[in-house]
C-alpha positions as CSV (number, residue, x, y, z in Angstrom):
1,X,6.6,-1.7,-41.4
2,X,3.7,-1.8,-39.1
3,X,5.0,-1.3,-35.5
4,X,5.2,-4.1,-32.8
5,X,2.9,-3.8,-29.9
6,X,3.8,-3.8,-26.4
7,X,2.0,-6.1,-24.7
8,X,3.0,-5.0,-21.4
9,X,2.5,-1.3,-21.8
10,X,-1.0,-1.9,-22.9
11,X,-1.6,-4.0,-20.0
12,X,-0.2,-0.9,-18.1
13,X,-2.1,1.4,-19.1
14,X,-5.3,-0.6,-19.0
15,X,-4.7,-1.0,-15.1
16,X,-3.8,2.5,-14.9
17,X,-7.4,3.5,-16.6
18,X,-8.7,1.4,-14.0
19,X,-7.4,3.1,-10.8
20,X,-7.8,6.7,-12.0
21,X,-11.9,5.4,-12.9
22,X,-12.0,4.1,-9.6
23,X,-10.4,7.1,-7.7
24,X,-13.1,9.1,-9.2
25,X,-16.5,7.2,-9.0
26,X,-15.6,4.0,-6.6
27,X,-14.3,0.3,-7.6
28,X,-17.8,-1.1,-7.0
29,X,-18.9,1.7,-9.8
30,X,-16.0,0.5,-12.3
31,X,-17.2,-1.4,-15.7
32,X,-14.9,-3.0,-18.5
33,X,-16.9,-0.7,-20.5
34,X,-16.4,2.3,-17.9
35,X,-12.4,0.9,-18.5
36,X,-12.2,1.3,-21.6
37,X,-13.7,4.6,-22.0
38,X,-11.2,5.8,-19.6
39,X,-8.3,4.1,-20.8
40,X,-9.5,5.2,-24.8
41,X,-9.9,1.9,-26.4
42,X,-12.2,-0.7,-27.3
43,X,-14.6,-3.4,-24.4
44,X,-13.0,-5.7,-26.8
45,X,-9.5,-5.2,-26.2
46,X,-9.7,-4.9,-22.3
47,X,-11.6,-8.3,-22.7
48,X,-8.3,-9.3,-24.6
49,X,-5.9,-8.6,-22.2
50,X,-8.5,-9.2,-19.0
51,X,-11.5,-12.0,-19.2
52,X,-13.2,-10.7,-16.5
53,X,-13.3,-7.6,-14.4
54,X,-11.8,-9.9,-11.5
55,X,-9.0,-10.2,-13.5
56,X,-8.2,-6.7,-14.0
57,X,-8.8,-5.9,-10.1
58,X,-6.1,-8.2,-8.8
59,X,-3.7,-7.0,-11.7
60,X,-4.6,-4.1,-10.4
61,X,-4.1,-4.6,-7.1
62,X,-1.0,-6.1,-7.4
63,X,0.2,-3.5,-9.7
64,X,-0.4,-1.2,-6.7
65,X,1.3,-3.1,-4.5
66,X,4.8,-3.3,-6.5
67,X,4.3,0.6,-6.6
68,X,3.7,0.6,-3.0
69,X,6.8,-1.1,-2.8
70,X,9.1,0.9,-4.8
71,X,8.1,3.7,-3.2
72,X,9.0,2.3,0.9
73,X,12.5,1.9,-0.8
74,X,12.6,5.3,-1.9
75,X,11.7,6.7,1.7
76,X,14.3,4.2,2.8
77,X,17.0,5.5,1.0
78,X,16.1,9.0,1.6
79,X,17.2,8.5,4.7
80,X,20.6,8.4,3.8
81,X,22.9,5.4,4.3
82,X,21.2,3.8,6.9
83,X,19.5,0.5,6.8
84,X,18.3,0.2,10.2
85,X,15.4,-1.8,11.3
86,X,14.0,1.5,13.1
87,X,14.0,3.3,9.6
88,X,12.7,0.2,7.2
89,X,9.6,-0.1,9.5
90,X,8.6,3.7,10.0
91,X,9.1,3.7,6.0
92,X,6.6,0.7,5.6
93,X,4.2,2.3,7.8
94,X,4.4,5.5,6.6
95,X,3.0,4.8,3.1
96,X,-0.1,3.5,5.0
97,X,-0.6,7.2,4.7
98,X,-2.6,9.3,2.2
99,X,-0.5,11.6,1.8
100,X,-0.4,12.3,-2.2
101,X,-2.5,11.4,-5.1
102,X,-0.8,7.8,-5.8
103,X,-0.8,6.8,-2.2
104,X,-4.7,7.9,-1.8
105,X,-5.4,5.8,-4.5
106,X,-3.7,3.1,-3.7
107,X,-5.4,2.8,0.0
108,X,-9.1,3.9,-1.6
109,X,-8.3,0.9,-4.2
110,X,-7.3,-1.6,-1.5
111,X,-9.3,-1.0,1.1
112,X,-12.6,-0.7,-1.6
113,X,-11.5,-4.6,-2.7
114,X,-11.2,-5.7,0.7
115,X,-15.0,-5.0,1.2
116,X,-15.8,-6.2,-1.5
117,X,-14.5,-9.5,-1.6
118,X,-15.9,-10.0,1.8
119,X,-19.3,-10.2,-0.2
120,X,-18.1,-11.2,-3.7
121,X,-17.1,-14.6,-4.3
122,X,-15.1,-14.2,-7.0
123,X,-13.0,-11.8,-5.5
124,X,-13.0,-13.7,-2.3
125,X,-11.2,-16.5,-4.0
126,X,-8.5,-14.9,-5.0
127,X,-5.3,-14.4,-3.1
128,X,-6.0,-11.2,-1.3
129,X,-4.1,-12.2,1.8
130,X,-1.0,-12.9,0.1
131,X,0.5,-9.2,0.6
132,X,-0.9,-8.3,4.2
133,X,0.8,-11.5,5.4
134,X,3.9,-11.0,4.1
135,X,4.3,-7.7,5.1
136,X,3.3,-9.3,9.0
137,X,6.4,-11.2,8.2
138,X,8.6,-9.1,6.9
139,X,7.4,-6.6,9.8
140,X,8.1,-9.4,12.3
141,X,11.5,-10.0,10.7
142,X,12.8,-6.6,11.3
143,X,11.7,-6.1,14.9
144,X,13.4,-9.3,15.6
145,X,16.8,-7.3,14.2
146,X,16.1,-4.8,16.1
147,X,16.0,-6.9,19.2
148,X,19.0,-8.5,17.9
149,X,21.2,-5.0,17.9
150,X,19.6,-3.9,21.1
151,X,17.8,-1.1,19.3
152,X,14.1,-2.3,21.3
153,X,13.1,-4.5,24.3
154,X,14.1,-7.7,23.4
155,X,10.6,-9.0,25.7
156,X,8.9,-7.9,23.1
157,X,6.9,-10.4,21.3
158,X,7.8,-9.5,17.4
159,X,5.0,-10.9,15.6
160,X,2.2,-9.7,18.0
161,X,3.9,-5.7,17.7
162,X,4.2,-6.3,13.9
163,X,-0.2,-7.4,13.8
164,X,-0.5,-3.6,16.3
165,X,1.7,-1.7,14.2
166,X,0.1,-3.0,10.6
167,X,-3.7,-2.4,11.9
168,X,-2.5,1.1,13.4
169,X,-1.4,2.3,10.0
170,X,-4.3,0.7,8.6
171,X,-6.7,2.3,10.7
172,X,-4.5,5.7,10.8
173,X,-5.0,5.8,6.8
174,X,-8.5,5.3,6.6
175,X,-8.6,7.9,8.7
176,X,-7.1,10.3,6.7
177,X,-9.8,9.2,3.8
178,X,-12.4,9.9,6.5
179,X,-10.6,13.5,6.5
180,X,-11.5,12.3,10.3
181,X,-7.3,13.3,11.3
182,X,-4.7,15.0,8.5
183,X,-1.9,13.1,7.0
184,X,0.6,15.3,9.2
185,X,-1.6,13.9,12.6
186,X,-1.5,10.4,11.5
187,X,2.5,10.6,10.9
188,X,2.7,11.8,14.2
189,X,0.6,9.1,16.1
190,X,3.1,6.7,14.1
191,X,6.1,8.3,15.5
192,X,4.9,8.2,18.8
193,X,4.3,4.6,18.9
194,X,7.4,4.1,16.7
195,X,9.3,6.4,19.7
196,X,7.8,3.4,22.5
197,X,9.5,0.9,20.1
198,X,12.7,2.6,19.5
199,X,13.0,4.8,22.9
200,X,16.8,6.0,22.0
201,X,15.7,6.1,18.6
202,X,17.1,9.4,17.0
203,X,13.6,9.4,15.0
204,X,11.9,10.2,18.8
205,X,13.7,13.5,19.2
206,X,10.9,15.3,16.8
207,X,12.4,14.8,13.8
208,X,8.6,14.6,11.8
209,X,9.9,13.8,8.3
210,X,7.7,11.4,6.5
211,X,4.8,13.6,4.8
212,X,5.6,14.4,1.1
């Protein structure tokens, strides 16, 4: 009986082929053909599952960006039972750092489409703003909990410290692609400005976790 073929998995490890080529030699250097080479199969059945290389960048974008997800839960609930605003945010920001293999290529990957679709049209068209914009809100949302419980100055205007806080990380991990500041560095310019949010914040007192 000849076996049944997961669809999904392929799909999966297409994608995946895709992000270890470009880790290596750059997105703007990445090929269907380059793809497949990587991923061991045929052009012809990346073209299959993916019509155009534009298609396989935003699955593969968003494919990062589940991962990136799953993995700010993990920090979360490394952190024990708590659930706090303080600890949901530093874990966000905290994967805007390089600070293992996945989470370099995830910010080479995404910040490699962002140029690009600045001057590519098709990539320009797609939704790329989706994700950055719902992390402002979700970003938003927390810090106005944490005014809520009197955990940070309720003056504070939510939505302009969650655009600060999301272009610091941004900047801070691009940094650490540079190799202009190391990973432990850029943690610590995050827990600073975290420790101005959250002044009585127990994550103030120098507790540095965060780099893995």
């Amino acid at each position: 009986m000849p076996k049944l073929v997961d669809h999904e998995e392929r799909r999966a490890h297409i994608i995946d082929a895709l992000l270890r080529a470009a880790a290596g030699s750059g997105l703007h250097a990445v090929t269907m053909r380059s793809v497949a080479i990587e991923a061991g199969v045929s052009v012809r059945l990346v073209q299959y599952y993916f019509d155009t290389k534009e298609q396989l960048l935003l699955a593969a974008l968003t494919r990062l960006a589940v991962r990136m997800g799953e993995r700010v839960r993990d920090r979360v609930r490394a952190t024990g039972s708590s659930t706090a605003p303080r600890d949901i945010i530093e874990a966000v920001l905290l994967e805007a750092v390089p600070t293992d293999e996945e989470s370099r290529t995830f910010h080479l990957v995404y910040t490699e489409y962002a140029v690009l679709s600045v001057t590519d049209p098709a990539l320009a068209g797609q939704s790329f703003l989706a994700a950055p914009n719902e992390m402002e809100d979700f970003l938003a949302g927390q810090l106005t909990a944490a005014q809520q419980a009197g955990d940070t100055d309720p003056h504070l205007d939510a939505r302009q410290e969650a655009v600060v806080l999301l272009a610091a990380s941004a900047g801070l991990g691009l940094s650490v692609l540079l190799g202009q500041r190391t990973a432990e560095d850029a943690v610590s310019v995050l827990h600073y400005h975290l420790g101005r949010l959250f002044p009585d914040s127990r994550a103030s007192e120098g507790r540095g976790r965060a780099v893995r």
